[in-house]
N, C-alpha and C positions, 0 to 999 in steps of 0.2 A: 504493500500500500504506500501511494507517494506522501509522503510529509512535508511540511513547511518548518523549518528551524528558524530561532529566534536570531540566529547571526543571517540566517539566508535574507529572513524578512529586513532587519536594520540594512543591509548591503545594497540592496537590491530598490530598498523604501527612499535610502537616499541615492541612490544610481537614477531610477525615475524622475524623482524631482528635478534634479539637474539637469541631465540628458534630453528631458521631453522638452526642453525651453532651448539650448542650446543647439546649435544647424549640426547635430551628430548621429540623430537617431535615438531615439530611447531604445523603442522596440529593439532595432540592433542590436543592442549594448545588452540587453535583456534575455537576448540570444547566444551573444557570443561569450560573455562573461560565465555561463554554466558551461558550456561547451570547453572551455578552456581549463576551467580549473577541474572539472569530468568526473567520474564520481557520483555521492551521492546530489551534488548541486545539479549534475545533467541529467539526474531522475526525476529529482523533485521541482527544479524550474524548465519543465518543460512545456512551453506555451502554447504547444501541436497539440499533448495529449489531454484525451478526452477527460480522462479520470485525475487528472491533475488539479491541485488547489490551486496551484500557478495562475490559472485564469481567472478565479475567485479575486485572487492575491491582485493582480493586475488590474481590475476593474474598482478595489478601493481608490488603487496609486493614480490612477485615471480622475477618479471625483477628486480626488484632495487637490491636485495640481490643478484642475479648471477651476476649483474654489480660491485657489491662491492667485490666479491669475484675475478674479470675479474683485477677489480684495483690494488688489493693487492696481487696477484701474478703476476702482469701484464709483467714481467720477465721471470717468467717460463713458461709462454704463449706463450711467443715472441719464445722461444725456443721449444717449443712444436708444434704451427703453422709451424715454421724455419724446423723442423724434418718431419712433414707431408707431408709439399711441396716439400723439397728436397730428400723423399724417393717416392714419385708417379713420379717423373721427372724422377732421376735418378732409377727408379726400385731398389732401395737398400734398404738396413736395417741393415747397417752399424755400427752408432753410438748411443750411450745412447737417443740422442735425436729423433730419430726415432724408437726406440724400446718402449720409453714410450710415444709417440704420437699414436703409435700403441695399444699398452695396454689399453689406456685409452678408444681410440677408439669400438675397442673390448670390452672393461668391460664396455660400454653404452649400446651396441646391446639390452641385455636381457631386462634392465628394460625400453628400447626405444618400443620396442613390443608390451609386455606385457599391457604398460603404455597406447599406444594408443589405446589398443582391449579392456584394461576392467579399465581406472580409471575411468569413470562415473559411472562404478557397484559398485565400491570400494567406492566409493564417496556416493553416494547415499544410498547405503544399511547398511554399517558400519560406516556414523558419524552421529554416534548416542553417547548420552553422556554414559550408561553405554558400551556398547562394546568399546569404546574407552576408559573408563577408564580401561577396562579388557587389553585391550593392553599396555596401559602406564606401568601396573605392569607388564606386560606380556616383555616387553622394558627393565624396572629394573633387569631384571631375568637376563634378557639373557647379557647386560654389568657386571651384578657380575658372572656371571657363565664363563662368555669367562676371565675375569682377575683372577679367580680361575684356571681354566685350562691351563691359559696362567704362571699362575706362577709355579703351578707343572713342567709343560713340562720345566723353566728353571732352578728350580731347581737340574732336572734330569738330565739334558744336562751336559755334560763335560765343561769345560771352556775353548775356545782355548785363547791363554797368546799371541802367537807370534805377535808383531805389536800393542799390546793394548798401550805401550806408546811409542813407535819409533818417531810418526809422521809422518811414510813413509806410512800408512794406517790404513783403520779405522776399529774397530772391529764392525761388525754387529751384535749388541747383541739378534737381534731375530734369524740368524743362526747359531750365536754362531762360525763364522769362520772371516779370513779377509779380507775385499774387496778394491782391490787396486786401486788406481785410473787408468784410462787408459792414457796412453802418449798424453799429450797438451788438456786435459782435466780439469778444474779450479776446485778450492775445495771451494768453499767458500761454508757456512752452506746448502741454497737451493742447490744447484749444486749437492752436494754432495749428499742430500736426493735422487732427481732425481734419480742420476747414478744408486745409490741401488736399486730403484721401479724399473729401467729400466733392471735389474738382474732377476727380477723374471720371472719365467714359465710362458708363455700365458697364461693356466689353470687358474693358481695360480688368475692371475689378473680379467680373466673372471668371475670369481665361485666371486671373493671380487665384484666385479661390480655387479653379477648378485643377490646379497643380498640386492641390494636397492630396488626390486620387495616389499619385506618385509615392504618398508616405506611407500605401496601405502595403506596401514592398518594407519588409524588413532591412534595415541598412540607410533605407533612403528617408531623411530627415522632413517633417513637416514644414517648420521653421525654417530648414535649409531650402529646400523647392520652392516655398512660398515668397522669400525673401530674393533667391537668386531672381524668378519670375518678374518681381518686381524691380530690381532692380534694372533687368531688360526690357522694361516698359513704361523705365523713365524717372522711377523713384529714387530717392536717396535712399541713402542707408537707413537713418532715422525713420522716417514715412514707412520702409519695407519693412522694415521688424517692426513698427508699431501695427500698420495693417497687419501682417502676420499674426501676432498675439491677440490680437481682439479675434480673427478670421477662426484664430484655434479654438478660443477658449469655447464658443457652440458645440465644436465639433468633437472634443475631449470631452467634455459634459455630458452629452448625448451618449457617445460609446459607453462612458461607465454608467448612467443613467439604464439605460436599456441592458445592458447586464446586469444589474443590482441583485436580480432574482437570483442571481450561482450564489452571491454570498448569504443569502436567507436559505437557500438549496442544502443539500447532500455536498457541494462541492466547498463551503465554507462551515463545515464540520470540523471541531478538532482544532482551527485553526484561526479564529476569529479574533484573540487578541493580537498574534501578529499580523493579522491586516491590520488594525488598529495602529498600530505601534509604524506599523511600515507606510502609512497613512500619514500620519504624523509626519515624518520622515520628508514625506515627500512633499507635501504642503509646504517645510518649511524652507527643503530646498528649492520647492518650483520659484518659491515668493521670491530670494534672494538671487536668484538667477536671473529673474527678469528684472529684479532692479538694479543689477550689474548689466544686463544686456543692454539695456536700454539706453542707459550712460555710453555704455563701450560702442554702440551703435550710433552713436553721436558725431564721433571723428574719423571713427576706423571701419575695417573690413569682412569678409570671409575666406579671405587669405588663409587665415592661423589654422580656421577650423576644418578647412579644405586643406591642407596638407596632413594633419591629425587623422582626417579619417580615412585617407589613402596607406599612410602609413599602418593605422591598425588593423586595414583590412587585409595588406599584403602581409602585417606580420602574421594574422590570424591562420592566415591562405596557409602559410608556412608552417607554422606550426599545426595546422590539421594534417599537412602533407607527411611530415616527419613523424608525426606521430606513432 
């Protein structure tokens, strides 16, 4: 009978939290991590089998980390619910805040879908520890190749000057023009992200949504897809991990929300204080993750994280080979 240990749960409860917020892959990590150390860890965290708490275990570290993410933008939420309610009452779509209540909306659809018709195939059939490490590098690729072509495209780009130091408005350096704010509308840093995400072409936001389909592959990062997308569609760094994080936290929610039943189940038997505990864990890594990222996504890249998960996936490769 598979078990759940109280070091599997802390290991695995803070691996989660971090992992799901950073462009690395949770799920990956969550794969490759048992495979590696092999043993009773790649009995019992195994997230294919069917009789395993692992999935029980998994669907806590899913709620806690959309709750951590619910917390620490719990402002732009207010504003986002605020925007949804008052554009279905009033039939409008008026302001920044119901245009990007809207977007976000829309940019779930796809991988809301998708996610419900085939993550058990995706689940079952590809975590496996070498296909997932083919994806972690396959992850790496695609964050150095979107910041490769995200820096040609501004290198190329004219600079527009007008308003870059006025203060009457801010220059949007992924489309390179100015976005002004609208009358009695606030600026403070969030706000002001919003308004820009709330600029963009339906398309624009759909097609970035519709790239988290990509993270139902183990290896290949939500946050990493979502962000690289964006960034080749014109966004800054800041804007593309802010959209990102809001685009997830529905989609995280939902996943462990609709499994809830495994842990009331047969399948969270035996094992319910370490989800708890591993719960915890994860909550409090997702929260400090994203308010590192968010900062770090400020001035910098996915450079770092794109060479990381290249490297761990070849060294994985290898050490599965040798084994």
């Amino acid at each position: 009978m598979h078990q759940l240990s109280w070091l599997e749960a802390i290991v695995i409860g803070a691996l989660q939290g971090v992992s799901e917020l950073f462009p690395v892959s949770s799920l990956g990590h969550s794969v490759l991590l048992p495979a590696v150390i092999g043993g009773s860890w790649a009995q019992d965290l195994d997230v294919g089998a069917p009789e395993s708490p692992y999935l029980a275990f998994i669907v806590g570290l899913h709620v806690a980390t959309a709750l951590a993410l619910i917390v620490f933008f719990w402002r732009d939420w207010v504003r986002i619910v605020r925007g949804l309610v008052t554009s279905i009452v009033r039939r409008e779509v008026v302001n920044s805040e119901q245009r990007l209540a809207w977007l976000l909306v829309l940019g779930t659809i796809p991988v809301g879908i998708v996610g419900l018709l085939l993550e058990h195939t995706f689940r079952t059939v590809l975590s496996r520890p070498v296909p997932t490490a083919i994806f972690l590098v396959v992850n790496g690729l695609v964050l150095l190749g979107a910041e490769a072509l995200r820096r040609r495209a501004v290198d190329a780009a004219p600079v527009a000057r007008v308003g870059a130091s006025t203060g009457h408005g801010e220059v949007d350096p992924a489309a390179r023009t100015v976005v002004m704010p609208a009358a009695g509308e606030a600026t403070s840093g969030g706000e002001a992200s919003d308004r820009r995400l709330a600029g963009m072409p339906v398309l624009r936001a759909v097609g970035i949504g519709a790239a988290q389909i990509a993270a139902l592959c183990p290896g290949i990062s939500r946050s990493g897809v979502t962000m690289a997308t964006g960034l080749l569609r014109g966004l800054s760094h800041e804007d593309a991990a802010r959209f990102s994080f809001l685009l997830s936290t529905p989609v995280i929610l939902a996943a462990g929300v609709l499994k809830l039943g495994d842990l009331a189940g047969p399948l969270g038997d035996g094992v319910r204080p370490q989800i708890l505990v591993g719960s915890v864990l994860s909550f409090v890594g997702a929260y400090l993750s994203v308010r590192f990222l968010t900062r770090y996504f400020e001035n910098r890249s996915l450079r770092p994280f794109g060479i990381y998960c290249i490297a761990v996936g070849v060294a994985c490769l290898i050490w599965f080979g040798i084994r």
